[in-house]
N, C-alpha and C positions, 0 to 999 in steps of 0.2 A: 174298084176304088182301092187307093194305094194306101196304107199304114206309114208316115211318115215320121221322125223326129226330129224338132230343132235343139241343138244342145245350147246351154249358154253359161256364162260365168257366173255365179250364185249372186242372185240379190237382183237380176235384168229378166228375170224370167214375164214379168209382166209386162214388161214393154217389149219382148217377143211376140208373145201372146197379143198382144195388142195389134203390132206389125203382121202376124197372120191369119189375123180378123179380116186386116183389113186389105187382104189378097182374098178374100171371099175362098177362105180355107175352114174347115169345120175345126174346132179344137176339141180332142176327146179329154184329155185330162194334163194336169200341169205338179210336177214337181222339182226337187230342188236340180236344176242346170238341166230340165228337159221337159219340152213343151211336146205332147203324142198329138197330131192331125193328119186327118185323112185330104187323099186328093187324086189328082192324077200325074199325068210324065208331062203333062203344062207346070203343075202345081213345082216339080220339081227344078223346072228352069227358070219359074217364077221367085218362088223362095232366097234359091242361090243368087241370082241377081236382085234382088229386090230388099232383103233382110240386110237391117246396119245394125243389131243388136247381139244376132244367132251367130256361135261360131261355127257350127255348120251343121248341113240338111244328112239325115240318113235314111235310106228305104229299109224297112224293117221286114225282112223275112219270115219272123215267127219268134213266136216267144213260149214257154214251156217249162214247165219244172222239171229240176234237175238235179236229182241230191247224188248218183252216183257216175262215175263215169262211163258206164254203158247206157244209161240212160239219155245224157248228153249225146253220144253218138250215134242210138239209134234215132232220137229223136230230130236230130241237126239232119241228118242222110233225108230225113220223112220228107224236108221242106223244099219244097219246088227252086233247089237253085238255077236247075236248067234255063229256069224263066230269063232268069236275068246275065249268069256266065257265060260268055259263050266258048264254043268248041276249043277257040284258041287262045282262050284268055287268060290273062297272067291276074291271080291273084294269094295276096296275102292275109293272114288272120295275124290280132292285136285282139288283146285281152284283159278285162279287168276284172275283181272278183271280193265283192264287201257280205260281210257276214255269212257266208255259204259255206255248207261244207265241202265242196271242189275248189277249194281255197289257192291251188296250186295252179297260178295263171299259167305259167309254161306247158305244163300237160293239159288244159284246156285248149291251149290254141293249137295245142298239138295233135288231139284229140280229133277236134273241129275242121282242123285242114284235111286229116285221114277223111273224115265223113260225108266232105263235099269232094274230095277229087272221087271216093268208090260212087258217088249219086252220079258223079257226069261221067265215070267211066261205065256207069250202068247205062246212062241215059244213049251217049254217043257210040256206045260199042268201040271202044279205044281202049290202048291200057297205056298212051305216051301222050303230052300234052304237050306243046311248042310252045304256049305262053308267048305267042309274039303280038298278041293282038291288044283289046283295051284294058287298063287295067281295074280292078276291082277290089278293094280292101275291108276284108269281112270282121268284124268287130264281136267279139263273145261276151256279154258283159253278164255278171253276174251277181244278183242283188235277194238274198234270202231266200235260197236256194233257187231262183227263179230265173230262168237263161233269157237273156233277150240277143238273137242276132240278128244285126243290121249290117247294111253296106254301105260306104261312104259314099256320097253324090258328090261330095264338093271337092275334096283333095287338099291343099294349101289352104289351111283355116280361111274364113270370111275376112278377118278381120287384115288380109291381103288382098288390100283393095287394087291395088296394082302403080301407087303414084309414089311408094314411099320407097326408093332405091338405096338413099341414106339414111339412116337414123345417128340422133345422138344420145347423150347416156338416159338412160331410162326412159325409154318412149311411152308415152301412155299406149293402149290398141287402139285401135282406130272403132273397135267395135264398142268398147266401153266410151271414148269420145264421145262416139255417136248417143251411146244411150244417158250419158251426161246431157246431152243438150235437147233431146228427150225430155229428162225431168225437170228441166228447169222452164222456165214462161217466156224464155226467150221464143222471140218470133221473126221472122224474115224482116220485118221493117223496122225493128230496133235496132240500137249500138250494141257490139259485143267487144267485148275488153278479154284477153286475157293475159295478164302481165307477166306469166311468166312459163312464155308457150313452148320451150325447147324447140324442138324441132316443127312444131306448127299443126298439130294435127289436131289439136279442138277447133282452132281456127278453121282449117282445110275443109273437117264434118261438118261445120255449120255452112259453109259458103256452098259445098255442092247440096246439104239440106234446104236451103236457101231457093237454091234453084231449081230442086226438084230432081234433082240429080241421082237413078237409082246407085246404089252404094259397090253393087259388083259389074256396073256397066263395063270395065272400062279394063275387065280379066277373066282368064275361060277357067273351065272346072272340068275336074277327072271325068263326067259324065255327059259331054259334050261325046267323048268318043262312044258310047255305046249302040248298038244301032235300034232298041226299043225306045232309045227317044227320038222321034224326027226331028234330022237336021229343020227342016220348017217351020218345029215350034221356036227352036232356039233364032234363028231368023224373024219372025213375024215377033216376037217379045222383046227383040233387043232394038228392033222400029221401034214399035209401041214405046219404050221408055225413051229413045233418041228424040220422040216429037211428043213427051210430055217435060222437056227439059225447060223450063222460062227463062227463056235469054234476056227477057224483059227486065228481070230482077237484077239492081246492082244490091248488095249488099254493105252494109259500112259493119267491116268488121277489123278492130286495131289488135295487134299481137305485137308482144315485146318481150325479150328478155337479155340479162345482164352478157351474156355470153354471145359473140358475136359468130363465132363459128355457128354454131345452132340458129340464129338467122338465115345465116347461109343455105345452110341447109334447107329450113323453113322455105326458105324462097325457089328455092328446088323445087321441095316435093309438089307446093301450090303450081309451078307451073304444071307440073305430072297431071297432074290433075286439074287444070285447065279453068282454075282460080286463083292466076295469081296477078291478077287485074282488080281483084275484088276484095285483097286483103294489104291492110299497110303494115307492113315489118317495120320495125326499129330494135335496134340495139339499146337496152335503158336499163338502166337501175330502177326495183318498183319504185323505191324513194325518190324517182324525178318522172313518176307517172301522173300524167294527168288525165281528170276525167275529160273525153270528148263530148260530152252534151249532156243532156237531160233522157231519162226514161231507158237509162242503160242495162246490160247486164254484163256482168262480170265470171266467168266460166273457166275453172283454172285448176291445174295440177301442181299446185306446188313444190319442190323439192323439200321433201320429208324423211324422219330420224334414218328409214334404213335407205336413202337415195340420198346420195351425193355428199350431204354435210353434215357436221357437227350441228348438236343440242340448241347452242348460243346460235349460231347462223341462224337457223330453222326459225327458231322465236320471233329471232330480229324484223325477220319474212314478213312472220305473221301480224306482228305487231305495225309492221308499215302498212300493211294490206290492210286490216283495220283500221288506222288513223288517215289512208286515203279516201276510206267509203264512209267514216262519221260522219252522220249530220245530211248524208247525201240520199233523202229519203225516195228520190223518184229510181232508184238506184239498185238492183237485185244483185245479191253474190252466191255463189255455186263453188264451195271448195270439195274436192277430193281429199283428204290425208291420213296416217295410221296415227296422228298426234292425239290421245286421248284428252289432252289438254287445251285444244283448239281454241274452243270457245272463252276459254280463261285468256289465253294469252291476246286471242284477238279481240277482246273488249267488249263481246256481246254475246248471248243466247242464242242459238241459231231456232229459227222459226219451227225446223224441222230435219230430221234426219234420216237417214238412210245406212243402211251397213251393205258396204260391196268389199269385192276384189281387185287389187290394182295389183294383176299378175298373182303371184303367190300372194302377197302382201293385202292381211284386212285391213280395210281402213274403214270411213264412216264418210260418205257425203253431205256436206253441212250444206243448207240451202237457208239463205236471208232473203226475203221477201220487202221489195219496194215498193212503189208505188206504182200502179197501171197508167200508162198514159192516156189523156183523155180522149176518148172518141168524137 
């Protein structure tokens, strides 16, 4: 059984957790931006394609305390890298280090490289390494004096789903997207609104969430080259999610925003992604947004104090966004913003909140609860 991590942006770690439940993955323990499960070299082709919240999977080596630098080095050499390097493989170490006394990330990773090239030059009987082969990027983190090294499975964060070639200014990820519409009660056969979708990617998350769509189907991962995972598993799991796709499902979902270029785009990236039959773009001002029916939800990143505008804009926003959904009680809203003032300015209490990351930047996820429509 393999020692796994998914890492993720603070504040998603439970709807990780949740997504590798429900891969029939065991969860040993969960803290802030890293979920520890065990599995196997399925579990790891699984995860990578399958996870829309984790920005990505690592196989974890070994973990050990480590207050001095001989320590770390004897200790890192102990660990079976053999298992997983192989003869000719190119790899790098990356480093991090919070309250430890090896405080000095540089000689850590420097440290760490020394320790695993003498273990494979022990193991392979070599003293030169070609490094032309898969690659491997060994990660030294270090958290109260306590080492954990891992290896990267995935390479190009998750949250590169592979449809988004253009972006426009402040893209939301695609991973926090996804875990926005996660939290909210939105469900495949409701309306989803989001008025002010830049470049389109809440929209994009729900229409492939919609249809079942796994989230890394459609891009490969640094760990496709290694050869203790069989080519086989990654073939027979990338079936299995191609015929659990429901092509059955249309979804009605509308995106708009004032900037017509970032439509464009929008309409891009949804085809990339092989929904954009499924989403109606328009170029609009919120102030000439209408609602399209009854029992909707509303799921949105607004541009906020440190994206794009001025104080007064920002308001203005929010203030229209709330006097579109007064009164509109079958109706749920879902804002992302860092605006402490949110709730003042858009004319109601939100039901309930959430504090994330949108990039560097805290914000708070406000969520307004409607009305359920009737069964």
């Amino acid at each position: 059984m393999l020692n796994l991590i998914a890492t993720s942006t603070f504040g998603l770690e439970a709807t990780v957790k949740r997504e590798i439940t429900a891969l029939g993955c065991k969860i040993t323990s969960v803290s802030d931006g890293r979920i520890d499960f065990t599995g196997d070299t399925a579990s790891i082709v699984n995860a990578n394609i399958s996870l829309g919240a984790s920005d990505r999977v690592l196989l974890v080596i070994g973990e050990f305390d480590a207050a001095t630098f001989d320590e770390l080095f004897e200790k890192t050499k102990a660990l079976n890298w053999q298992d997983w390097i192989t003869k000719d493989g190119k790899f790098t170490v990356t480093g991090k280090s919070v309250k430890s006394k090896l405080f000095s990330v540089p000689d850590c990773q420097a440290i760490v490289k020394k320790a695993v090239v003498e273990k494979l030059k022990q193991f392979h009987s070599v003293e030169w390494f070609d490094e032309t082969g898969p690659e491997y990027k060994i990660q030294v983190a270090l958290l109260k004096d306590k080492a954990t090294l891992t290896i990267d499975t995935t390479g190009p964060s998750l949250h590169k789903r592979g449809y988004r070639k253009l972006t426009h200014k402040a893209p939301i990820k695609e991973t926090l997207a996804y875990a926005m519409i996660e939290l909210s009660y939105w469900k495949k056969d409701r309306i989803l609104l989001d008025p002010f979708c830049g470049s389109g990617t809440i929209a994009i998350e729900a229409a492939l969430k919609a249809r079942n769509t796994a989230p890394g189907l459609f891009r490969s991962f640094v760990c496709e080259n290694w050869p203790q995972i069989p080519k086989l598993e990654w073939i027979k799991i990338r079936k299995e999610k191609y015929e659990q796709i429901n092509t059955a499902v249309i979804p009605e979902i509308y995106a708009s925003d004032i900037d017509g270029e970032a439509i464009e785009i929008a309409k891009h990236c949804a085809e990339q992604a092989n929904v954009g039959d499924f989403i109606k773009f328009e170029q609009k001002d919120v102030k000439n947004v209408k609602l399209p029916g009854e029992y909707g939800v509303v799921i949105t990143n607004p541009p906020y104090g440190e994206r794009l505008l001025d104080e007064n804009e920002v308001n203005g926003l929010y203030k229209t966004l709330g006097a579109l959904l007064k009164g509109e009680d079958t109706w749920s809203c879902y804002v992302i913003t860092s605006c402490e003032e949110f709730e003042i300015i858009y004319g109601k209490r939100a039901d309930a909140k959430r504090k994330l990351f949108n990039g560097n930047v805290k914000a708070d996820y406000y969520q307004y609860y409607g009305k359920r429509p009737p069964r």
